[in-house]
N, C-alpha and C positions, 0 to 999 in steps of 0.2 A: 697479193696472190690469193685466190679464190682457194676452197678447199680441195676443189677437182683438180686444179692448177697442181696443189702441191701432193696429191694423191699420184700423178701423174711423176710427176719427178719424185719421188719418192722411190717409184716401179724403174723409173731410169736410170738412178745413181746405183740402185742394186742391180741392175741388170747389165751393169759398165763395171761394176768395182768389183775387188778381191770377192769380198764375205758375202753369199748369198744367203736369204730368208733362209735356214732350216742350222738343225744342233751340230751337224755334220761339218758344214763351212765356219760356221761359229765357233769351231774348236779348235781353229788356227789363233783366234787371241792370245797374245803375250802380255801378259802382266806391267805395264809401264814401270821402265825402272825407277823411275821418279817418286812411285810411290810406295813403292818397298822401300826407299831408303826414309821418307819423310817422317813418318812414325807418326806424327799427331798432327793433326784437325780440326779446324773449329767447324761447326755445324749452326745453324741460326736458324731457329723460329721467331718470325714476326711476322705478324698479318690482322685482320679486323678482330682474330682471337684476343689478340693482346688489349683491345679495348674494355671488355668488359673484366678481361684478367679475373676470371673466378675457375676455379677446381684445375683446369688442364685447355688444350689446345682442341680439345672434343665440344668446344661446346656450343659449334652448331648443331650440332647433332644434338647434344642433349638435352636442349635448352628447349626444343621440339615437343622428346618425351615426356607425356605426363607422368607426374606423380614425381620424380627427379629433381635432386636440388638446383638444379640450372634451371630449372621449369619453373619454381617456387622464386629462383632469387630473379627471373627473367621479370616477370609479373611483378611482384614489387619494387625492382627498383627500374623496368625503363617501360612496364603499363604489359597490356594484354599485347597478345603475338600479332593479332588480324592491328592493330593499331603500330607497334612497333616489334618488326620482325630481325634480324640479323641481318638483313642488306642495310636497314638505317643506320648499323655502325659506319658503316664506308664514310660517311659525312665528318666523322668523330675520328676515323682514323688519320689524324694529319702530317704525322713525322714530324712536327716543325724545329725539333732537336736533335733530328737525326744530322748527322756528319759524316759522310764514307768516308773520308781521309781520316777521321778521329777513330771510328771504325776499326780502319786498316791499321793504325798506329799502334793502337793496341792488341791486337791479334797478332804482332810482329812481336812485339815487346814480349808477350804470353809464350812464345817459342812456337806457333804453330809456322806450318811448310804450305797450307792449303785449307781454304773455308769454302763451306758449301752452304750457300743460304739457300731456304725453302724457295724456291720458285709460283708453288703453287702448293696451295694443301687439299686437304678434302673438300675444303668451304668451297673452292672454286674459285677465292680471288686471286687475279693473276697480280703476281709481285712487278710484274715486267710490262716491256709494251708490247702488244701483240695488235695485227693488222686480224686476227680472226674473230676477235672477241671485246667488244666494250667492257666488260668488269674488269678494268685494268686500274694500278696504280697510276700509270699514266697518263688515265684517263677520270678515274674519280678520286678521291679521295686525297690522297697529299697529289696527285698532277704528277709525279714526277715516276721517272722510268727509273726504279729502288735496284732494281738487281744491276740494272746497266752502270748506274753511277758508283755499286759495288767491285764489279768486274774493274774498271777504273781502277780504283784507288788502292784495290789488291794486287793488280798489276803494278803498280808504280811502287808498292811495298815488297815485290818481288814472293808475295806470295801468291800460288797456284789457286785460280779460279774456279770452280764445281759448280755444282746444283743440284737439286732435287725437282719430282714431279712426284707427287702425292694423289694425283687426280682420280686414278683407279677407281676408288672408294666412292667416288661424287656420284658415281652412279645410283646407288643408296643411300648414303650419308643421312638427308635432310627429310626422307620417305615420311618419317613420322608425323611431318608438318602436314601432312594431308587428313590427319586422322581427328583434326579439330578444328576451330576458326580462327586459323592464323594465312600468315600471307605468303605461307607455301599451299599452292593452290593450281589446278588445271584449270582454264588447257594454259600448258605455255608452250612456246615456240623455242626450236630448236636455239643453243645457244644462250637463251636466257641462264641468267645469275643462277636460279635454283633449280634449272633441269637438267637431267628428266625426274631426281626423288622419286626412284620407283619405292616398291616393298622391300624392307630391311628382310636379308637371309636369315633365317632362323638362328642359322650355326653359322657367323661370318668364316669362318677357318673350315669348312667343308669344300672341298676341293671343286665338288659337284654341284654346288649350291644352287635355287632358282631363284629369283629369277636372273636367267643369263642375260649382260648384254647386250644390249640389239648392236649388228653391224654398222648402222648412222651413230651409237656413242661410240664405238670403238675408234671409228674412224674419225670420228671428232680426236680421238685422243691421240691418235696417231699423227695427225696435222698439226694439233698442239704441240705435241715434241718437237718434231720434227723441226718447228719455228723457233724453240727453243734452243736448238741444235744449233741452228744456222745462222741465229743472231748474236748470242753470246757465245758458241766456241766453247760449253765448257770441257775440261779435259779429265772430269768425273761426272757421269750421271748418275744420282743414286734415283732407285724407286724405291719409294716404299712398299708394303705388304697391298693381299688382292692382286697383284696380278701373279699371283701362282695361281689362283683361278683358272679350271681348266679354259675357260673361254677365251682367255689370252693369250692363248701361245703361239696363234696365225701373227697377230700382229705384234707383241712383242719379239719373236724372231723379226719382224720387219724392220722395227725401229731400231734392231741393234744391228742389223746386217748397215741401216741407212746410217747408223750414226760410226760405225768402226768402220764406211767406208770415206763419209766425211771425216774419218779422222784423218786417215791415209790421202786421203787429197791434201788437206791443210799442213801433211807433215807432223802432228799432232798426235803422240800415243797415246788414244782415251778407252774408257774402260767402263762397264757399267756395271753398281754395287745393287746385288741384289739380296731377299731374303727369303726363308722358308722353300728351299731349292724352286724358287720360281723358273731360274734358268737350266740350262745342262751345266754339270760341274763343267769347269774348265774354260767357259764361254764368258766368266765372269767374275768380277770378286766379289767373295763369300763372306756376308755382312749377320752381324750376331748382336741382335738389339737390347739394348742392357743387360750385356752379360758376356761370355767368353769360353773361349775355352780349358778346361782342364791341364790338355797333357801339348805339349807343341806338337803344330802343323806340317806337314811336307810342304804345303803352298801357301801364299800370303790369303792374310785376311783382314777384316775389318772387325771394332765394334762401335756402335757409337750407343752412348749413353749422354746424361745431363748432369749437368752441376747442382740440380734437384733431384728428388727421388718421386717427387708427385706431379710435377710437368713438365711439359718441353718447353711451353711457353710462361710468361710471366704471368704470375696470377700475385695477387696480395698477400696467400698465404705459405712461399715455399717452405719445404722443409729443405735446406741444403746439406749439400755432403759438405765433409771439411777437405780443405786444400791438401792436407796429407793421406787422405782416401785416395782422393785422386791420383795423385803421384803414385800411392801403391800400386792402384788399379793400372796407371798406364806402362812401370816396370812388368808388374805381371803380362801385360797382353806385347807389349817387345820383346817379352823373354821368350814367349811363342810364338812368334813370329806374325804379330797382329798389328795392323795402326790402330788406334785410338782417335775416335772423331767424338768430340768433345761439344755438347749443342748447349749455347747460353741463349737467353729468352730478353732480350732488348722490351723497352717498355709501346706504347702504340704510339707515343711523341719522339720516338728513334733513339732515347736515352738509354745506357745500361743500367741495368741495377748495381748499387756498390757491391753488396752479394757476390754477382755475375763478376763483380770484374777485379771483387779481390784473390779471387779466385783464381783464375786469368793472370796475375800478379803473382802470387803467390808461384804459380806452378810454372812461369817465365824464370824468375827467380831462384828455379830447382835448377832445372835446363841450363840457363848460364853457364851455372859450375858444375852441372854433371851431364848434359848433352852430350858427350863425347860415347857415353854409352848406349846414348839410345841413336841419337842420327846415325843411318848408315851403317848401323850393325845388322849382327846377324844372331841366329841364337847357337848357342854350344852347345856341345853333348849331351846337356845336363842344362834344361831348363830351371829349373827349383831343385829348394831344399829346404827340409824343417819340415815339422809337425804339422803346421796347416794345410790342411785340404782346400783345394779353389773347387768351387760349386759350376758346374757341366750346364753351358746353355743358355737358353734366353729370359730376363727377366728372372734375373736374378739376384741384382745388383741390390735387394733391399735394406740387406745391411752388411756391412763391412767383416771380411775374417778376423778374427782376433790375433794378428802377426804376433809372435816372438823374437827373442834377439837369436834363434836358430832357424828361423825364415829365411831366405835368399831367392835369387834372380838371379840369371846369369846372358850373357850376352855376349860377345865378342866383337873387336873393333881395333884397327890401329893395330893387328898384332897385338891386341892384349886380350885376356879375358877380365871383364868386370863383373865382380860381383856384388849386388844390390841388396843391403842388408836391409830387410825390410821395418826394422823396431829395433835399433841401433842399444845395444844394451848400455846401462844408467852405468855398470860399473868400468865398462870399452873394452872387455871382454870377449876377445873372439874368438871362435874356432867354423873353419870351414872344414866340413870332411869331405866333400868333393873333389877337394885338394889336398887330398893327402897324398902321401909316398904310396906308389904300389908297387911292389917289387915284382912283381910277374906279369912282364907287358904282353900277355896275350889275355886278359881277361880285362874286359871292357872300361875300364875304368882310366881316368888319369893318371898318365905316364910320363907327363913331361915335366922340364929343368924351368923354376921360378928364381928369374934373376933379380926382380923385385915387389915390392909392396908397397902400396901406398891409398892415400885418401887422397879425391876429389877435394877440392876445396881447404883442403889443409896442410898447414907446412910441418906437420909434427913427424917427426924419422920415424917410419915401421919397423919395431925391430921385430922379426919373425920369426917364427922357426916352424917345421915341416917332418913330420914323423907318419908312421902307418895309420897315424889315428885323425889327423886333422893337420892346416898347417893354420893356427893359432900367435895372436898376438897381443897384448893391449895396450888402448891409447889414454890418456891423461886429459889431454884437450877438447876432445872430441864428443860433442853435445848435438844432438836436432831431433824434432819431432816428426822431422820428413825421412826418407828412405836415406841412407849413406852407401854412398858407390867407393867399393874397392877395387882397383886397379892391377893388377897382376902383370907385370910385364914379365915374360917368357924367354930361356937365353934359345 
């Protein structure tokens, strides 16, 4: 299908179906309940980034920049730009160890409900096959259609298939390559690998920013989706940032009016994650990029963060969080009513890093014995407790709260409340004052009858007791360096 082809049915399916272009029609979306209850996600960066694996997943772009260490390590270790530019990775990119069933296997075993690999990033290589564009996976580099053989093997693992499109940004991304003699260079033709690379925005996060772009990229980028939509089905599109750019709002109301009403044809609840209110509240879930929120939400939301702190994709030098970070992190954003999409960075031969994937392990591992808390709950009254402060917002995630054994989480499920003590004390010492007696049931607090108490994962009897002040127990057995979920069942 040509681009006018599908510009054309595009104008058709929204002009047949429920959700029309604009904020008004788009505020009929409901929230798939599949993914309020799912709670965690895997996220996946792999693409030609992964090949040179140095600093982060930017570095076509900064590899561009003079004076930047992508620029210095570009030159010495693969020669000058105008001789060896970032499209000659494609050759080098070959998966030849990548396995989508081995993939899905472990992402199952991790506890996740749903992964969404990059489809496309700012670089502009397509992960997938597309009929609109030659810089495909399927067409250079490993030959094989990555996302499709994905979609596959995560369906057959009964986890929920996603995606991403990062493309926005392509529109400047690689600009800087013009600014010396490398092999980003005019004129090039529509379509080509590195066009258009106009001039980087001053301020990428100004709303206003120039240069705008032109109608022929946008509409490039709308056909793009759109092909992405219709081939693989998936039942989360996330976008990344840039297109809160005011210049995007004609045609992202297009793509979501086209893609929520291909959802409603296929029967399909889908949903698109966006950030930095690019969308209208309510048209969309509300996605909060390494970082979270504070105080619980009225409405569900998202964050997705990495199992690194310095890239999304694989580079030689990560610094990784530890397996018990994470778990923190993902009790904390359940307890507010968040999922947690979780992004590991596979190597550019399709391998995982041990890293990545003890991690992955590790946090499967939690899940087991205390999933009961998190799938398909909901949050209580009383999100947290304890002395730590959770830090408001995005990019935040740089270093970990200092949890105490007065820390908690709290969630609800099964008719019980769980409470997730976040630094299990050395000596099994508890007290929740959340739960304590209040004898005057008009004042906001816990009022109800606890029939019993116990631990996830352990056979040791709670013996408890419950007065004005806390309802406090301790246990003798009971050791981990990960979060310990307490159990309350209610008469």
């Amino acid at each position: 299908m040509t681009k006018e082809q599908y510009l054309k049915q595009i104008d058709e399916v929204i002009a047949n179906g429920k959700f029309k272009a604009n904020w008004a029609s788009l505020s009929q979306f409901e929230m798939p309940k599949w993914f309020e209850k799912a709670k965690f996600g895997i996220f996946i960066h792999w693409g030609l980034y992964s090949v040179p694996a140095f600093n982060n997943e930017w570095y076509s772009r900064n590899m561009y920049i003079q004076g930047t260490e992508e620029f210095e390590h570009h030159v010495k270790t693969f020669g000058p730009h105008a001789e060896f530019g970032y499209k000659d990775f494609i050759p080098l990119f070959t998966a030849d160890k990548f396995n989508a069933d081995e993939w899905a296997a472990l992402f199952k075993e991790a506890g996740a409900k749903y992964v969404c690999p990059v489809a496309e990033h700012h670089d502009g290589f397509q992960m997938y096959d597309s009929e609109l564009s030659e810089w495909t996976a399927a067409k250079k580099g490993p030959k094989r259609d990555l996302i499709g053989e994905l979609k596959t093997a995560f369906e057959k693992q009964d986890l929920t298939f996603c995606t991403s499109s990062h493309r926005a940004e392509h529109w400047w991304f690689m600009g800087h390559g013009k600014e010396f003699d490398s092999d980003v260079k005019d004129p090039m033709e529509v379509g080509d690998f590195y066009w258009p690379s106009v001039e980087e925005p001053k301020d990428q996060h100004d709303l206003f920013a120039d240069p705008y772009p032109t109608e022929e990229y946008m509409n490039d980028w709308l056909v793009r989706t759109a092909e992405l939509i219709d081939k693989y089905q998936p039942k989360i599109l996330y976008f990344d940032w840039w297109i809160q750019h005011e210049s995007w709002k004609k045609h992202l109301q297009k793509i979501t009016a086209y893609y929520y009403n291909r959802g409603a044809e296929w029967g399909i609840p889908t949903a698109i994650c966006y950030k930095h209110d690019a969308m209208m509240f309510g048209t969309g879930v509300v996605d909060v990029e390494r970082g979270k929120f504070s105080e619980v939400k009225p409405y569900h939301w998202q964050t997705d963060t990495a199992v690194a702190h310095n890239s999304w994709c694989y580079t030689t030098n990560l610094d990784y969080k530890s397996s018990e970070e994470i778990v923190r992190y993902l009790a904390d954003v359940v307890s507010k009513n968040g999922n947690l999409l979780l992004n590991i960075g596979p190597k550019a031969d399709g391998s995982i890093p041990e890293g990545d994937r003890k991690i992955l392990e590790d946090v499967g591992a939690w899940l087991k014995v205390n999933g009961e808390a998190i799938y398909g709950s909901s949050f209580w009254r009383f999100a947290e407790e304890g002395p730590t402060a959770e830090s408001d917002g995005q990019f935040n995630d740089a270093g970990e709260p200092v949890y105490t054994a007065k820390d908690f989480r709290f969630t609800v499920n099964n008719g019980c409340i769980y409470a997730i003590c976040m630094k299990y004390p050395e000596d099994g010492h508890v007290e929740i004052k959340s739960l304590r007696d209040t004898p005057n049931p008009f004042m906001p607090y816990f009022h109800g009858i606890v029939e019993d108490v116990s631990i996830l994962g352990s056979d040791e009897k709670i013996e408890w007791t419950k007065d004005k002040e806390s309802l406090r127990f301790t246990t003798k057995t009971v050791k981990s360096e990960f979060p310990v979920v307490i159990k309350v069942k209610l008469a």
